[in-house]
C-alpha positions in Angstrom: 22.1 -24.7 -7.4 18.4 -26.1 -7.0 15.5 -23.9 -6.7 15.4 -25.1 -2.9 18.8 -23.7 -2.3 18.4 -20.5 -4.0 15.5 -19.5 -2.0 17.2 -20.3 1.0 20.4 -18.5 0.5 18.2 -14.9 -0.4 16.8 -15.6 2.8 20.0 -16.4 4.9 21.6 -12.7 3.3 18.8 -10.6 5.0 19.6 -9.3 8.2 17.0 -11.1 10.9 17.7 -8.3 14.0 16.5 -5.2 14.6 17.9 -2.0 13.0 18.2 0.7 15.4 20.3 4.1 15.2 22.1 2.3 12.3 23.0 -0.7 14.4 21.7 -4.3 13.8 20.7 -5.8 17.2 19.2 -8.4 18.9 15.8 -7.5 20.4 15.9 -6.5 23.8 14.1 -9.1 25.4 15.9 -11.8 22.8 12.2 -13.0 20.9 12.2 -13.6 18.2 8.6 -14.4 15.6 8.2 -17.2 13.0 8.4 -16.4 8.9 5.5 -18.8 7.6 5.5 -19.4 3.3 2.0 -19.1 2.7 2.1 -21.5 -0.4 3.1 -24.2 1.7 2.5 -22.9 5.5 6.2 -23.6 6.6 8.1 -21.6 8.2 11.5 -19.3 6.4 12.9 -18.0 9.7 12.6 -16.1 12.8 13.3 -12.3 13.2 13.9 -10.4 16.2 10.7 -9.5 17.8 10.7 -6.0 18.8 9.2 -4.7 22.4 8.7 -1.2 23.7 11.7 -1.2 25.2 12.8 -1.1 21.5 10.7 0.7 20.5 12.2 3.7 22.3 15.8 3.2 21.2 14.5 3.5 17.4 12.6 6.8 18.9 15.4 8.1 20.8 17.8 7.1 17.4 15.5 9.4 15.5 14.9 12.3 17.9 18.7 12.7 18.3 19.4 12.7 14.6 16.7 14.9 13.7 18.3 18.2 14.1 21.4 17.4 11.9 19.3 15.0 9.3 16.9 18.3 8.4 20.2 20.4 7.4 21.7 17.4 5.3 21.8 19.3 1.6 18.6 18.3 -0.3 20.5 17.4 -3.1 22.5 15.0 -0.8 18.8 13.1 0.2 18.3 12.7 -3.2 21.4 10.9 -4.5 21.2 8.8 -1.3 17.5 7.6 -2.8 19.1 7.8 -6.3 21.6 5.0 -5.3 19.1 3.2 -3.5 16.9 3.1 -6.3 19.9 1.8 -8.4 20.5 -0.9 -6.2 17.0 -1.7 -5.6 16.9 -2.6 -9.8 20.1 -4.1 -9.5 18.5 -6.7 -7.1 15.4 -7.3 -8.7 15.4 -10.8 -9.4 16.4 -12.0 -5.3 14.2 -9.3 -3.8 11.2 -10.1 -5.9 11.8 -13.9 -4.9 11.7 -12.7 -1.4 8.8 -11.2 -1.8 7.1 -14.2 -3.5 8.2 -16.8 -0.3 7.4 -14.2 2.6 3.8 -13.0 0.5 3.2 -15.8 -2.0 1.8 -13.3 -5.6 4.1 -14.7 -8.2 8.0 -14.2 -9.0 6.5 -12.0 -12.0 4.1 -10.0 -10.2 6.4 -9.3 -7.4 9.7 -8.4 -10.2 6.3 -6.0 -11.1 6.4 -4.8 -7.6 10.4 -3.9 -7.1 10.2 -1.6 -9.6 7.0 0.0 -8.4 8.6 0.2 -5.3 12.5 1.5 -6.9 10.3 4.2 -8.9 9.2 5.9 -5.6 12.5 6.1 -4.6 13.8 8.0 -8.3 10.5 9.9 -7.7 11.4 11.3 -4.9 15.5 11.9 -5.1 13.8 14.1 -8.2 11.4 15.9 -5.4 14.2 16.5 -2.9 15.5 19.6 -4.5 12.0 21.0 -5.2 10.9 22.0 -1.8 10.2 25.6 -2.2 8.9 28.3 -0.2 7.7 31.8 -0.9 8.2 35.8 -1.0 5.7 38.1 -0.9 5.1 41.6 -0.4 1.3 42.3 2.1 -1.6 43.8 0.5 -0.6 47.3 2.2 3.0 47.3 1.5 4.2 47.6 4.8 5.4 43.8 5.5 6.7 41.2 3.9 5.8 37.4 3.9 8.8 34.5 3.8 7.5 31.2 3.2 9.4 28.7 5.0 8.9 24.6 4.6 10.3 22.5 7.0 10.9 18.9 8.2 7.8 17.7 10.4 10.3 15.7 12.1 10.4 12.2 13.2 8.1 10.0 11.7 6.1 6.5 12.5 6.1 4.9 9.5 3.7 1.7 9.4 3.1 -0.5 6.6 0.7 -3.4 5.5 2.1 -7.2 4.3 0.4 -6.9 1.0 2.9 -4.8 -0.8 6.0 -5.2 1.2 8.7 -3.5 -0.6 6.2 -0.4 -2.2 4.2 0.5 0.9 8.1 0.9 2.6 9.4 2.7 -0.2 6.1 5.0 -0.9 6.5 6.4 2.6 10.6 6.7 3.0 11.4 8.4 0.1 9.1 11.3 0.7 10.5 11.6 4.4 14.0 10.9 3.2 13.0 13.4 0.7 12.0 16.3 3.2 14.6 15.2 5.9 12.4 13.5 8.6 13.9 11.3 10.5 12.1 7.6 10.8 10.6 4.7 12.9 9.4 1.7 10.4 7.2 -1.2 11.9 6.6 -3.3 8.9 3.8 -6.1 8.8 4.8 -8.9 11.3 3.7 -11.3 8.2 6.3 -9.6 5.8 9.2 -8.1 7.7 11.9 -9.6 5.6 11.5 -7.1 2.6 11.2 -4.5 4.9 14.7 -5.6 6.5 16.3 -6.1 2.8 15.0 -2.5 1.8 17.0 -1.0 5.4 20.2 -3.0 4.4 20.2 -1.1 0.8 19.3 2.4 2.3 22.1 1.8 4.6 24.4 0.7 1.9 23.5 4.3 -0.2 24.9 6.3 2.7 21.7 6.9 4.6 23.1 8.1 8.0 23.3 6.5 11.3 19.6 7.4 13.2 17.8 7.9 10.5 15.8 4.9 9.7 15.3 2.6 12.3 13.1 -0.7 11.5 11.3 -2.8 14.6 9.7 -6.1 13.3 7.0 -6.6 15.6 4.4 -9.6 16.6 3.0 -6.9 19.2 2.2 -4.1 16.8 0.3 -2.1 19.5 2.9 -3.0 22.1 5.4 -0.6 19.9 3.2 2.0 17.9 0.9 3.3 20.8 3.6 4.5 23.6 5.5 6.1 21.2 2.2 7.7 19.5 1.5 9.4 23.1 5.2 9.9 23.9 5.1 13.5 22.3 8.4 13.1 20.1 7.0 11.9 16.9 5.2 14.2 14.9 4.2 12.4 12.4 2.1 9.1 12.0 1.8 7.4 7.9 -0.3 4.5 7.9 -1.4 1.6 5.4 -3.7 -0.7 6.4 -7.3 -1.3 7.7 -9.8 1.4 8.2 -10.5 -0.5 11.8 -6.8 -0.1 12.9 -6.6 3.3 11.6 -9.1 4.9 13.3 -7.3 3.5 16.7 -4.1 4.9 15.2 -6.1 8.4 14.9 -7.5 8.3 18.0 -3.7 7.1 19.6 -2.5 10.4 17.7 -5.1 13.4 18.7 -3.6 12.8 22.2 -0.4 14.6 21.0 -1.8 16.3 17.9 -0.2 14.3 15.1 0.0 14.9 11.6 -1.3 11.7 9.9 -1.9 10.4 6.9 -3.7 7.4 6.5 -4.8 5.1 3.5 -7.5 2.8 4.7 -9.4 0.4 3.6 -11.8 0.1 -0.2 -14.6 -1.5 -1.9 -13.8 -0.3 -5.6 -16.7 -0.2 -7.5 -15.9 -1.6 -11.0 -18.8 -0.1 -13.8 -19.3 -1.9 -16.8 -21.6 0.7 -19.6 -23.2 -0.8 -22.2 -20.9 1.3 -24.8 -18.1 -0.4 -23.2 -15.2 -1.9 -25.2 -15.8 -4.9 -23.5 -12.5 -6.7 -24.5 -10.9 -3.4 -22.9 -12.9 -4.1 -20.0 -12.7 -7.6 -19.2 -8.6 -6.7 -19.4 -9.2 -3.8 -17.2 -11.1 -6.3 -15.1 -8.2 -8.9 -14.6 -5.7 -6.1 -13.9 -8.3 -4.9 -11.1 -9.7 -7.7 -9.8 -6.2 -10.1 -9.9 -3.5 -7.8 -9.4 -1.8 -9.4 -6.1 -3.9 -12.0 -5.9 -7.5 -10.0 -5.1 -5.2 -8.5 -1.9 -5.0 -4.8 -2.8 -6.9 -2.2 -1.2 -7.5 -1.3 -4.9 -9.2 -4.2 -5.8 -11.8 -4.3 -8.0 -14.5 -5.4 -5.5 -18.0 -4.7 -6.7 -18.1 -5.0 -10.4 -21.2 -3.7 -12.0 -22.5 -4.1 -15.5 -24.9 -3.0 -17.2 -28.0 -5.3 -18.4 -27.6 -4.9 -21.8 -23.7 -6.7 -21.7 -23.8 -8.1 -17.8 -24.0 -11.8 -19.5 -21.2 -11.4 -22.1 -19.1 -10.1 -19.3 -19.4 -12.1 -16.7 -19.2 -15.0 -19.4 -15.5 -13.9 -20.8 -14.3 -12.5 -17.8 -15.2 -16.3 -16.2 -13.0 -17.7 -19.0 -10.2 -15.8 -18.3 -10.5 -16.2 -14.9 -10.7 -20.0 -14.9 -8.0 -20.1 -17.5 -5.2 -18.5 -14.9 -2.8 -21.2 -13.4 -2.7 -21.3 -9.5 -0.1 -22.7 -7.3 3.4 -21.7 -5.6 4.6 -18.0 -6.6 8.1 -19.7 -7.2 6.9 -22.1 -10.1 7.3 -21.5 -13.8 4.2 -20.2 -15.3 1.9 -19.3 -11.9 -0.6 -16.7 -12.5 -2.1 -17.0 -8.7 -0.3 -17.5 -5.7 -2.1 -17.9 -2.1 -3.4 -15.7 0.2 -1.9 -14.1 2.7 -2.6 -16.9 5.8 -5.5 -19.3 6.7 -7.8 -16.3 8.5 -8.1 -14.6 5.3 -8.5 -17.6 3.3 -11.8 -18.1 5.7 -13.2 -14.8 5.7 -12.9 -15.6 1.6 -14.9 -18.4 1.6 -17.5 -17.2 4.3 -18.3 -14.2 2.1 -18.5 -16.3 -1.2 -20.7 -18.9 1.0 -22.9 -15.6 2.3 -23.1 -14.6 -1.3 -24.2 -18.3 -2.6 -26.9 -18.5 0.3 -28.6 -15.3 -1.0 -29.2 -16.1 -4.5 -25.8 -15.5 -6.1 -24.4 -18.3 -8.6 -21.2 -19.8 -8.8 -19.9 -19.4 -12.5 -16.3 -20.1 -11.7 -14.9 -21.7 -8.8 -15.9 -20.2 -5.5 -14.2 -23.0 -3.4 -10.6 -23.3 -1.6 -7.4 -24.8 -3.7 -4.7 -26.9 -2.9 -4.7 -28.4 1.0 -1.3 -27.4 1.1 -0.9 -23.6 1.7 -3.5 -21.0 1.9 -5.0 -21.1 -1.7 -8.3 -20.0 -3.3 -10.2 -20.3 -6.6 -10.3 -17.8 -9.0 -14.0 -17.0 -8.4 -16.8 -15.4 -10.2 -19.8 -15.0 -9.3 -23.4 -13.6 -10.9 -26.9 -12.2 -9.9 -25.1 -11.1 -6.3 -27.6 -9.1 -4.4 -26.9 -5.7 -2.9 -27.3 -6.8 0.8 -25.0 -9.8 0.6 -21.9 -9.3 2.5 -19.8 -9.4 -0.8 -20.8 -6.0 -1.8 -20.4 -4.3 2.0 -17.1 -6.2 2.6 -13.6 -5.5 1.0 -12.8 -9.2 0.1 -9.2 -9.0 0.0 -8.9 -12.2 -2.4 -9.4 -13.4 -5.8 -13.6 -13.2 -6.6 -15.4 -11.2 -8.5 -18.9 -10.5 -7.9 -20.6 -9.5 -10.9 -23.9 -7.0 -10.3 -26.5 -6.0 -13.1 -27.4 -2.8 -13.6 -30.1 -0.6 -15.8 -29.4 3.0 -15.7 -26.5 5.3 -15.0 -28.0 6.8 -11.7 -28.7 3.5 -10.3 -25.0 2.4 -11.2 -23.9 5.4 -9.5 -25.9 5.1 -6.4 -24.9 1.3 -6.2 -21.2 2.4 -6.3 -21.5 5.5 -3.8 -23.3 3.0 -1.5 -20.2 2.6 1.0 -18.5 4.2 3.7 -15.4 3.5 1.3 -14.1 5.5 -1.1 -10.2 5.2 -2.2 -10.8 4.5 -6.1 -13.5 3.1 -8.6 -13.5 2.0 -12.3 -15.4 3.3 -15.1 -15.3 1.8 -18.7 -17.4 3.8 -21.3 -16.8 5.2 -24.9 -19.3 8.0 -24.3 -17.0 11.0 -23.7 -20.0 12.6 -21.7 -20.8 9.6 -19.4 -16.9 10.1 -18.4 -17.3 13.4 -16.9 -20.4 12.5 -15.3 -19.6 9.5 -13.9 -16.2 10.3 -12.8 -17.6 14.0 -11.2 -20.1 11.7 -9.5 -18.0 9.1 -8.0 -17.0 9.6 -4.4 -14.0 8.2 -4.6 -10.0 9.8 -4.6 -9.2 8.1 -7.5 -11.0 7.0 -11.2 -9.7 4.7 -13.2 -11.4 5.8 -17.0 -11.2 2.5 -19.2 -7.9 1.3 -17.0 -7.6 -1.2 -14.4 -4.6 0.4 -12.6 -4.5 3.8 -11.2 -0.9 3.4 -8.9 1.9 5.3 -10.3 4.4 7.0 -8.4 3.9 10.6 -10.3 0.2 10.4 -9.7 -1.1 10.9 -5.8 -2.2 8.0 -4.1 -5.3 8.3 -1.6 -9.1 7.6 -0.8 -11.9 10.1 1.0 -14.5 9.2 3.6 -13.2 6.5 5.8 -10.3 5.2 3.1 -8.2 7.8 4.1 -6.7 10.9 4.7 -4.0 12.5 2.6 -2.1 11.1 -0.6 0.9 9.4 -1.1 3.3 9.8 -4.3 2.9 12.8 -6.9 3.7 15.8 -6.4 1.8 16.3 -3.0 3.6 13.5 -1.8 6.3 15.2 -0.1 3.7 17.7 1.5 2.6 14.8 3.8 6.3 15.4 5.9 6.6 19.0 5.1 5.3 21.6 7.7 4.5 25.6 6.4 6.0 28.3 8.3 5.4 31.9 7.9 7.8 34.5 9.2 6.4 38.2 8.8 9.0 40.6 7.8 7.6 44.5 9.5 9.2 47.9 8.8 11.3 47.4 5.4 11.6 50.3 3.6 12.0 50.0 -0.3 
């Protein structure tokens, strides 16, 4: 079988309709939307193209299974995530080439990805049988308290292109987990991983109504009337802090819970007692994981005077050292970005960068004419008012920022209405607990360029967020509190 062949036959064996109430249908209105590769801009396929009228099947689906999904035995929603995390692994190798033709990162980061995504899944089978309540007698012995934690109930579930599988599985298995029912609109530029990951729940027993999916070129046209219908009553979002804030504002109408996890501008600091082989590592993993396109990104990296040159020197080695081209061929360290918008706000914000000052150490200019590719890029003596350092680039360049002292690095870094994680490397035990105290971020990474872990929660403050995702916590997100008061027991 030729590569050619093999990537078309794992897209012909994932479903193309809609998933509603357990059924696989056409959409109402019969549309269908275009799959594009984004290493070579042609198209994969069509998928059914979801309208409201769809929409509020999937929402009907999961209102009328609610009720019966939130007394399904705990231990019962975990094996049912158990087996799909088992199949998930199984299917490694044809759901990580998925990923690479509908998103473009390479088969290797994306294999990276499937089990990211599978370990949510074994995360949370584990946390199914771990919601607990309370007892407890009142201060003046006359009552007592019963803790109860329940299902919010039906959930809207909405998830970014850049991580297809994880984003899906991240929010599932904590509903699946606490017995919420679902309605899952996966990005309209990814909605094939999405559609794989339904088929495998489906195949571990997940019941009928549980999980509906709605691929959708109109994402407004299917979010907001079912935001403001009153049903859902719960919203879990990834994706821009722009969109989010309309999702909010969609939501207050009927009082939603909502957890959101917006949009960064990691600040990346460099010390001067830096390992700087540990750094430039940590680096690479930040800046280049999925290509630059992770809310997690690395995006302002800051060094400090006394090692800025060495560091932007190596770290411009290694980054014109990695291979670019198709996800798919042997030996690709850099696949394309996501489509040619963001391949233009790229090079607008490099070209910002460049007309204030900043130099081009490596590349800083597009790739291949075919498909959406860019440069590895680094760049040096960026000032603080170029766009670069206000922006969240969303793509593979690194903008490298002296600095002198540890409050100016600090202020530099706070200097955003982001704040979902920074970076700090330093061999000065005190400077950790300083700098990380001081950071106004949700999550440090100390001397490591990856902070995402299923056991650890997932979250920003200020406008990257609200809530966390994975951890321990992460099942809070779908779980309500309710009190009962027990009067008059005589002990």
């Amino acid at each position: 079988m030729t590569s050619a062949d093999r990537e078309a036959q794992v897209v012909d064996q994932v479903p193309k309709q809609l998933s509603i109430g357990g059924q696989w249908r056409d959409a109402t209105s019969g549309a269908t939307f275009k799959v594009e590769d984004p290493a070579t801009g042609s198209v994969l396929c069509e998928v059914a193209d979801a309208g409201t009228d769809d929409a509020f099947a999937a929402l009907d689906a999961a209102a009328a299974a609610q009720a019966s999904w939130a007394k399904y035995p705990p231990r019962e929603r975990g094996e049912i995530l158990r087996r799909a995390y088992e199949l998930i692994m199984a299917r490694q190798d044809e759901l990580a080439l998925l990923m690479t033709l509908e998103m473009g990162k390479p088969v290797a980061e994306s294999k990276g990805e499937i089990a990211y995504a599978a370990d949510f899944f074994r995360w949370f089978a584990e946390e199914a049988v771990r919601i607990e309540g309370g007892f407890a007698t009142s201060p003046n012995g006359q009552a007592r308290f019963l803790i109860m934690r329940q299902p919010v109930g039906p959930s809207m579930l909405v998830t970014p292109w850049n991580f297809p599988m994880a984003m899906g599985t991240r929010k599932i298995g904590p509903a699946v987990a606490a017995g919420c029912t679902m309605v899952f609109k996966p990005a309209q530029q990814t909605p094939l991983s999405a559609l794989a990951l339904t088929a495998i729940l489906a195949e571990a027993g997940l019941p009928e109504g549980v999980l509906s999916v709605i691929p959708s070129s109109d994402a407004g046209g299917v979010t907001e009337p079912l935001l403001r219908d009153g049903r859902i009553r719960k919203v879990s979002f990834t994706g821009s802090t722009g969109v989010g804030r309309k999702l909010l504002e969609q939501s207050a109408e009927q009082v939603l819970r909502s957890s959101m996890e917006l949009g960064g501008n990691a600040p990346f600091l460099v010390f001067d007692d830096a390992d700087l082989d540990a750094a430039v590592e940590g680096a690479m993993q930040a800046k280049m994981r999925n290509i630059g396109e992770a809310c997690t990104a690395a995006n302002r990296i800051y060094a400090q005077s006394g090692v800025a040159e060495e560091f932007a020197r190596r770290l411009g080695e290694r980054m014109a050292a990695l291979r670019v081209g198709r996800g798919t061929e042997e030996g690709v360290q850099v696949g394309p970005l996501i489509d040619a918008r963001a391949r233009e706000k790229v090079q607008s914000l490099v070209d910002d960068a460049v007309g204030r000052g900043a130099r081009v150490l490596v590349g800083g200019e597009r790739g291949a004419s075919e498909g959406y590719f860019y440069q590895p890029t680094v760049l040096t003596d960026v000032p603080q008012e170029s766009q670069l350092s206000h922006t969240e680039i969303f793509g593979p360049v690194a903008p490298v920022i002296p600095f002198d002292s540890e409050d100016e690095a600090l202020a530099d870094a706070n200097d955003t209405e982001y704040g979902l994680v920074s970076y700090v490397f330093t061999q000065d035990l005190g400077r950790a607990f300083r700098v990380c105290e001081a950071l106004e971020t949700g999550m440090v990474g100390l001397n490591q360029g990856i902070v995402s872990n299923p056991a650890a929660p997932f979250g920003g403050i200020k406008h990257s967020g609200l809530g966390r995702e994975g951890g321990r916590v992460g099942i809070d997100e779908f779980l309500e509190t309710k009190y009962v008061g027990l009067a008059g027991i005589d002990v």
